[in-house]
C-alpha positions in Angstrom: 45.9 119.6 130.8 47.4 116.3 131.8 47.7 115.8 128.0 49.6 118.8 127.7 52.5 117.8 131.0 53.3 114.4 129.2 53.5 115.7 125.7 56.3 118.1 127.3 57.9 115.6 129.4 58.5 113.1 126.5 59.6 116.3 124.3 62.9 116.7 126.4 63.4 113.4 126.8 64.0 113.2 122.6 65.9 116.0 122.6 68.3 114.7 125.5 68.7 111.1 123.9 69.5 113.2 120.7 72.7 114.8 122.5 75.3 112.0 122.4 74.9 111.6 118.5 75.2 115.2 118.1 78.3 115.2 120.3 79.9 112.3 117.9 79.1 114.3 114.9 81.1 117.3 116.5 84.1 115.1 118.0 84.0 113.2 114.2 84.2 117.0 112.7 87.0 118.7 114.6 89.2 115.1 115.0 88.5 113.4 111.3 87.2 115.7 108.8 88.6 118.9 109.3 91.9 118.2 110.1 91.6 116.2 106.2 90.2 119.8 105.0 93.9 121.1 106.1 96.3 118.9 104.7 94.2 119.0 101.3 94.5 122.6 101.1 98.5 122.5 102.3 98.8 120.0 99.4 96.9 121.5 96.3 99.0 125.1 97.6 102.2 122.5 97.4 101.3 121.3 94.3 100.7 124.6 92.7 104.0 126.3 93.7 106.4 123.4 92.2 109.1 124.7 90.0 111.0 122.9 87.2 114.5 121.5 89.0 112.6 120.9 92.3 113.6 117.4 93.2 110.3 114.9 94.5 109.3 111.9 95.2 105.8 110.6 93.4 103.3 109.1 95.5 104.2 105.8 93.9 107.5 106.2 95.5 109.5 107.8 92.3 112.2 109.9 92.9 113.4 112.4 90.4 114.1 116.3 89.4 111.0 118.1 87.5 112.3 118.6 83.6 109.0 120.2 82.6 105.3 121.5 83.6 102.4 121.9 81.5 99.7 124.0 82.6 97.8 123.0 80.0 96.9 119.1 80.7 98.3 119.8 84.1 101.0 117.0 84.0 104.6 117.5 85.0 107.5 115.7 82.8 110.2 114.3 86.1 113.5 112.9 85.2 114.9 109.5 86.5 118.1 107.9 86.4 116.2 106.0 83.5 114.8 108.8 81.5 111.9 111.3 81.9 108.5 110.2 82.9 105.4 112.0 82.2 102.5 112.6 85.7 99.8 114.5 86.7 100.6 117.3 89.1 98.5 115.7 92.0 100.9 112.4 92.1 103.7 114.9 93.7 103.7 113.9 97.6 107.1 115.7 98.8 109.8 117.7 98.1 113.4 116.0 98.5 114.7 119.6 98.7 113.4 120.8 101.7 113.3 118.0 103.3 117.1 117.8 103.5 117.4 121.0 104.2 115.1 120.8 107.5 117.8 120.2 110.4 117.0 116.7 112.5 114.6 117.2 115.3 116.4 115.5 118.8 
């Protein structure tokens, strides 16, 4: 019988020291990793609804107007004051175009 009370004490005692690790793993969720789940998703639907004449910047920092897509390799062809430059779809980060058209926040 006295076996049996200590056996139960020291079982709520593990699952209480258990409770703050838990509790990171939920803060790390809803502050870290979902909010990453979002603007991946906002992205990838960015990325698929380019058009050809939409003006972007790369996320290298190039700036240019979309001459072509291919759907096939998935690459994009954007034209430069130098000439046309050939990317994959993913190295879009923004549209110029709307962000111009946004009015300034105050």
């Amino acid at each position: 019988m006295i076996s049996t009370v200590i056996f139960l004490q020291e079982g709520a005692g593990s699952l209480m020291s258990m409770l703050p690790f838990l509790a990171i793993i939920v803060v790390f969720y809803f502050f870290m990793i979902r909010p990453q789940m979002n603007k991946q998703k906002k992205e990838k639907a960015f990325q698929a609804e380019i058009k050809v004449g939409t003006k972007v910047v790369t996320s290298s920092g190039i700036h240019g107007k979309i001459a072509t897509i291919n759907a096939a390799d998935n690459t994009i062809t954007i034209e430069t004051g130098a000439g046309k430059i050939k990317f994959e779809r993913s190295a879009i980060s923004m549209e110029l175009s709307k962000r111009f058209l946004e009015p300034a926040k105050k």
